[in-house]
C-alpha positions in Angstrom: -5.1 7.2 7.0 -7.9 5.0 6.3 -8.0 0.8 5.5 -9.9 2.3 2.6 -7.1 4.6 0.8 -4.2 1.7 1.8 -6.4 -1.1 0.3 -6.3 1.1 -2.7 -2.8 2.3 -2.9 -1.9 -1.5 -2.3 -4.5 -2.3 -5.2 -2.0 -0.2 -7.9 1.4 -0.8 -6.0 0.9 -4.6 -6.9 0.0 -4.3 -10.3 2.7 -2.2 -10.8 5.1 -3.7 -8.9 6.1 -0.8 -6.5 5.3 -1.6 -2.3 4.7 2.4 -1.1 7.4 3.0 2.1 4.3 3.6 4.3 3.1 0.2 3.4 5.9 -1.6 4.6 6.1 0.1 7.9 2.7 -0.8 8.4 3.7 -4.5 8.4 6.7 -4.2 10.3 
């Protein structure tokens, strides 16, 4: 995984209100 690809994913998880699983165990 790449900052590039999670910046991205993060980008349309906001705007659609949905945090990806993987996202959240990277800030844990």
């Amino acid at each position: 995984m790449n900052q590039e690809w999670w910046q991205g994913c993060l980008a349309g998880g906001n705007e659609s209100g949905y945090v990806p699983d993987g996202y959240i165990k990277l800030k844990t």
